[in-house]
C-alpha positions in Angstrom: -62.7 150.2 -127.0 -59.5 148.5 -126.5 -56.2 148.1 -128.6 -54.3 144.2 -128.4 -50.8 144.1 -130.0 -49.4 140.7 -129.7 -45.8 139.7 -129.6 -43.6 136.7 -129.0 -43.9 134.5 -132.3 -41.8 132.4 -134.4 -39.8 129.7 -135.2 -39.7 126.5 -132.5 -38.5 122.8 -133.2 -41.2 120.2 -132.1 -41.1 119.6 -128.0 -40.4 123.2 -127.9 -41.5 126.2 -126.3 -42.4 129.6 -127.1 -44.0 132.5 -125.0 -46.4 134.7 -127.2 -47.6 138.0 -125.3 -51.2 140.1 -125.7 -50.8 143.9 -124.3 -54.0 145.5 -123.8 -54.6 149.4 -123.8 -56.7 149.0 -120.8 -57.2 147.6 -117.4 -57.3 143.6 -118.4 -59.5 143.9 -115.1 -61.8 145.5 -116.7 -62.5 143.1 -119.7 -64.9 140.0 -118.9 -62.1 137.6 -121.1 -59.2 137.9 -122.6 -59.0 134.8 -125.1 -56.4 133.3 -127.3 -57.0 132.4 -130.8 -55.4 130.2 -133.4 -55.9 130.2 -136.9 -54.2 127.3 -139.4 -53.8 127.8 -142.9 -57.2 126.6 -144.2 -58.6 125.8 -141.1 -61.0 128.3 -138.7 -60.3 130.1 -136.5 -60.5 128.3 -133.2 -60.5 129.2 -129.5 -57.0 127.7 -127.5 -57.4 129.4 -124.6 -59.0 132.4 -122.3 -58.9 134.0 -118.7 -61.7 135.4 -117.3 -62.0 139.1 -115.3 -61.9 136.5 -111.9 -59.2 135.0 -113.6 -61.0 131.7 -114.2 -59.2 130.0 -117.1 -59.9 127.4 -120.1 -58.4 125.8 -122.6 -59.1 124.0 -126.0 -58.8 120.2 -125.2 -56.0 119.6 -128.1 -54.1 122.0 -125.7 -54.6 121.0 -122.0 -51.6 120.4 -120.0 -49.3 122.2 -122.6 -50.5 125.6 -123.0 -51.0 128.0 -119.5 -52.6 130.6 -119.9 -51.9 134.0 -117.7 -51.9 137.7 -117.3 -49.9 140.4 -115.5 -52.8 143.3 -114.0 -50.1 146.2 -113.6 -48.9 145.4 -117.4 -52.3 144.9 -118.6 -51.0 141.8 -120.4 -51.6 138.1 -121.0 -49.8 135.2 -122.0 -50.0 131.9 -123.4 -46.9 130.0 -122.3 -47.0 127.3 -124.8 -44.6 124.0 -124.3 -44.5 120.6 -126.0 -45.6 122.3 -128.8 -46.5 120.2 -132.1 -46.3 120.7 -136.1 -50.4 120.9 -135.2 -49.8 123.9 -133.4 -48.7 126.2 -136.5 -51.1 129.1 -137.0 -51.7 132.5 -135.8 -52.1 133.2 -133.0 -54.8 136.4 -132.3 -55.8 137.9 -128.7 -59.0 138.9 -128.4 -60.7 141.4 -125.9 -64.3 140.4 -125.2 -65.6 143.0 -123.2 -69.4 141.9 -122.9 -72.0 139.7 -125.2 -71.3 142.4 -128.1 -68.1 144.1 -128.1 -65.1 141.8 -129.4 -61.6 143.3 -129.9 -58.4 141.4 -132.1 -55.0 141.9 -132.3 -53.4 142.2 -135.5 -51.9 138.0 -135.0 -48.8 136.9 -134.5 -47.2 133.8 -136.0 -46.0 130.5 -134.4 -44.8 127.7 -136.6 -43.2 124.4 -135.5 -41.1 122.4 -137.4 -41.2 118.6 -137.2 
């Protein structure tokens, strides 16, 4: 099992940045992907981002070359460093823990909205 608490939301004018943070209560290293989610208001949930264990990484195509995704091993943390942001981009944004084809872990969400 493993607990997420994000951090790092809020309030950003468009063709800003923000920073939103995913601490795990284990060893990252030990978890196949850690994965960003996003959720709009009305909208699914949809995958933005992820980082494998080998730390191969992937993004959602409305987000490539804005959003980096990363992770700090001895903090057991990941990132999504999130720049040039749009009003598109407002949602929630969940980590997720997917330790193998069955176990999935969430974080409780943390909000980013962007004003236009």
């Amino acid at each position: 099992q493993v607990q997420l608490v994000e951090s790092g939301g809020g309030l950003v004018q468009a063709g800003g940045s923000l920073r939103v943070s995913c601490a795990a209560s284990r060893s990252i290293l030990s978890i196949n992907a850690m994965n960003w989610y996003r959720q709009a208001p009305g909208k699914q949930r949809e995958l933005v981002a992820g980082i494998t264990s080998r730390g191969i990484m992937s993004y959602a195509n409305s987000v490539k070359g804005r959003f980096t995704v990363s992770r700090d091993n001895a903090k057991n943390t990941v990132y999504l460093q999130m720049n040039s942001l749009k009003p598109e981009d407002t949602a929630v944004y969940y980590c997720n823990a997917q330790l193998d084809a069955i176990r999935n872990y969430w974080g409780q969400g943390t909000q980013v909205t962007v004003s236009s």
